[in-house]
C-alpha positions as CSV (number, residue, x, y, z in Angstrom):
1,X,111.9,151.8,97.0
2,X,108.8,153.9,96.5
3,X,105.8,152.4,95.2
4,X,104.9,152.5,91.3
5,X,101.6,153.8,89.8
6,X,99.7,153.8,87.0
7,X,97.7,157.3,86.2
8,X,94.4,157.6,84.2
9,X,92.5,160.5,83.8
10,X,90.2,161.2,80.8
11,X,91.3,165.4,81.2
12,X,94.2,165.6,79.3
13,X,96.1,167.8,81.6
14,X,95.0,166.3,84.9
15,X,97.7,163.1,84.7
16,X,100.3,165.4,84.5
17,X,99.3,167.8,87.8
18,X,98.8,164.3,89.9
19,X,101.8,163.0,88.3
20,X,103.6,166.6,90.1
21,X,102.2,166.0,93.3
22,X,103.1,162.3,93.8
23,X,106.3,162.2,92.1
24,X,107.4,162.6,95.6
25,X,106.7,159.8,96.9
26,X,106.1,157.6,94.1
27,X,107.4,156.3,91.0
28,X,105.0,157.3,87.9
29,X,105.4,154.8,85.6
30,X,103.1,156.1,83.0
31,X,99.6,158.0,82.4
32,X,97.4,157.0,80.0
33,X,93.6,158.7,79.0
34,X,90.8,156.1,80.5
35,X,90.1,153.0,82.4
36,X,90.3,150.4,79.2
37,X,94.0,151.6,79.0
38,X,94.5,151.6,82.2
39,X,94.0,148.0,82.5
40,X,96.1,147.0,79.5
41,X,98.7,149.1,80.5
42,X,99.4,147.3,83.5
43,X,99.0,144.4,82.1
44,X,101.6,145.3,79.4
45,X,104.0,146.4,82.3
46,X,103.5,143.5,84.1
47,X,104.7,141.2,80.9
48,X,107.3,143.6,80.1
49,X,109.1,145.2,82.9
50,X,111.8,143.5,85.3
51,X,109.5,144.8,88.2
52,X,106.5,144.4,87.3
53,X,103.3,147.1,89.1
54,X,101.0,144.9,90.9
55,X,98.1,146.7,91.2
56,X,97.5,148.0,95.0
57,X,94.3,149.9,95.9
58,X,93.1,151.3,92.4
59,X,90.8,154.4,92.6
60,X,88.9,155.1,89.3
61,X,85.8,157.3,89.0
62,X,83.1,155.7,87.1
63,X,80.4,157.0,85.0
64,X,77.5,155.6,83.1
């Protein structure tokens, strides 16, 4: 079973090239535009899905 992420990026185009490169290895269960929907997408997938994405190591880039 591969793991399952969540990808955010604020670039619109970036999701999709990471999504590319670790569909590999992973399940890409969606790609939203910034942190805030980030969160509440996981969140919503955790209510909503039969397997639900518990969130491993999460790496975000913050900015002021």
């Amino acid at each position: 079973m591969k793991a399952r992420v969540l990808l955010a990026d604020d670039h619109p185009r970036f999701p999709e090239m990471e999504a590319r490169l670790l569909e590999p290895e992973f399940e890409v269960v969606g790609k939203v535009g910034n942190g805030q929907a980030l969160i509440e997408e996981a969140m919503r997938l955790n209510r909503t899905s039969s397997s639900p994405i518990y969130p491993c190591p999460f790496l975000m880039e913050l900015r002021p």
